[in-house]
C-alpha positions as CSV (number, residue, x, y, z in Angstrom):
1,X,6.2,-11.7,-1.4
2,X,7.1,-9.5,1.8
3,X,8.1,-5.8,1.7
4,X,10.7,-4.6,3.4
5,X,12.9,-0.8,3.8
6,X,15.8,-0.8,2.8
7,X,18.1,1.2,4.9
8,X,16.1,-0.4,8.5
9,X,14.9,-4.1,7.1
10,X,11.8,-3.3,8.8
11,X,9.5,-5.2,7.4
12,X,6.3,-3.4,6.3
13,X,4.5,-6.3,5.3
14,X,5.2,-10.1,5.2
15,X,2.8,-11.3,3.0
16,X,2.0,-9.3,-0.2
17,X,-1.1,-10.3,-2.8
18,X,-0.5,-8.2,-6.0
19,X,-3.3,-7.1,-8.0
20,X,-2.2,-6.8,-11.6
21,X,-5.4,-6.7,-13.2
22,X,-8.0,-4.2,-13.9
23,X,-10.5,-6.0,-12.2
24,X,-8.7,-6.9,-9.2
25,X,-6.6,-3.2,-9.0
26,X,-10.4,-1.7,-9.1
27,X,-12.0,-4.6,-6.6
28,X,-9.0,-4.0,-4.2
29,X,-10.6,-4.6,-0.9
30,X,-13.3,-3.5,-1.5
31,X,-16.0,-5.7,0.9
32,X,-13.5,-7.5,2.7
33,X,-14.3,-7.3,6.1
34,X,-10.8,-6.5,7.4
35,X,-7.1,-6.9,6.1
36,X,-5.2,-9.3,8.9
37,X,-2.2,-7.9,10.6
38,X,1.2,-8.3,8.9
39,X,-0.3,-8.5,5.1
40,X,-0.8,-6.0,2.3
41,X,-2.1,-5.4,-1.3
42,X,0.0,-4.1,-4.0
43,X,-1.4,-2.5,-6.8
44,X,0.2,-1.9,-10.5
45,X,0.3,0.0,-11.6
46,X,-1.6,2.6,-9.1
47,X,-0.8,6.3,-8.8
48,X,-3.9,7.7,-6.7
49,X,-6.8,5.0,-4.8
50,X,-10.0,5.3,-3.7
51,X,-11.8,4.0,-0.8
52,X,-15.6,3.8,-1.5
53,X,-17.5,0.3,-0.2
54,X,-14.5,-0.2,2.1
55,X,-15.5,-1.3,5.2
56,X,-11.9,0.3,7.6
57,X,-9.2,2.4,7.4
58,X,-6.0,1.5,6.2
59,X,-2.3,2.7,6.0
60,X,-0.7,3.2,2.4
61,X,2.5,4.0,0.6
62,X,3.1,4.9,-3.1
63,X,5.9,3.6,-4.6
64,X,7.9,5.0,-7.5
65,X,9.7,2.3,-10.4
66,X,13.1,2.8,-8.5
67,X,11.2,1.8,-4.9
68,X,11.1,5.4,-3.5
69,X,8.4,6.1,-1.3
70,X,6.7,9.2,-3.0
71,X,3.5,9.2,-0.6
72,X,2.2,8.2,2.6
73,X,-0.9,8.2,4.1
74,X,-1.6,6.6,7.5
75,X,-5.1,6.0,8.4
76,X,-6.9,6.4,5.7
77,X,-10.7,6.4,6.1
78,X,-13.4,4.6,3.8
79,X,-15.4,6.6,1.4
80,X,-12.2,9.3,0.6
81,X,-10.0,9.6,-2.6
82,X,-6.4,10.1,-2.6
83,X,-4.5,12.4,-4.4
84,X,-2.9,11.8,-7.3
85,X,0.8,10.8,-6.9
86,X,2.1,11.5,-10.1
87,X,5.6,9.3,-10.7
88,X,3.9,6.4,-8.4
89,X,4.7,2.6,-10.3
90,X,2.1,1.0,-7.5
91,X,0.8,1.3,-4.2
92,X,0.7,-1.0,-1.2
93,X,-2.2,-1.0,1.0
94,X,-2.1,-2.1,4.6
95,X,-3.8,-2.6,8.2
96,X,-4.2,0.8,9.3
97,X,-1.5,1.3,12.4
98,X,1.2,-0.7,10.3
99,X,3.1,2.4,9.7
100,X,2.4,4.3,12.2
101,X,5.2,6.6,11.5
102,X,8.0,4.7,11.0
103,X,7.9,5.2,7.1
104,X,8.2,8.6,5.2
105,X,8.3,9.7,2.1
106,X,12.1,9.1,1.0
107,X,12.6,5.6,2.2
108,X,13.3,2.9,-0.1
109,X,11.4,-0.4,0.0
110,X,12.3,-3.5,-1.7
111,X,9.6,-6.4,-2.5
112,X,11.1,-9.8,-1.9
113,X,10.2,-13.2,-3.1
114,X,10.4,-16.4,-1.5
């Protein structure tokens, strides 16, 4: 699936691996040596991340059930925690730069399917 926002169409990421399960929500990418340009990890649900035995930064957005971006952080480092973004339904991670301001709290994003 691809994520898009709403109002622009700009599309955030193209192609979207979902991690539903406990094992895979807590594994996230963790030990992957990098996260290619243009894709993105959604986890569900995901109010608040960590970032210990990652291996770069990355960009991510907290998504309420409605699709309202209720966090942001751009260039997150390995080895930090997030706060805790109460109302979040998931969180997408992505290549650190991929946001790189053009998303802010208050957008809308919409996940699309093939």
């Amino acid at each position: 699936m691809k994520c898009i926002v709403k109002d622009t169409g700009l599309v955030i990421a193209s192609e979207v691996e979902e991690a539903k399960t406990f094992k895979t929500r807590l594994l996230g990418l963790m030990f992957r040596p990098s996260l290619a340009k243009g894709k993105g990890l959604w986890l569900e649900p995901c109010p608040q991340i960590h970032m210990f035995f990652m291996r770069f930064a990355i960009d991510v957005i907290f998504v309420d059930h409605s699709g309202l971006i209720i966090g942001v952080l751009e260039n997150f480092k390995p080895w930090r925690v997030s706060p805790i973004f109460w109302g979040a339904r998931g969180t997408l991670e992505l290549p650190a730069g991929t946001l790189n301001g053009k998303v802010k709290k208050g957008d809308r994003v919409e996940f699309v399917r093939p």
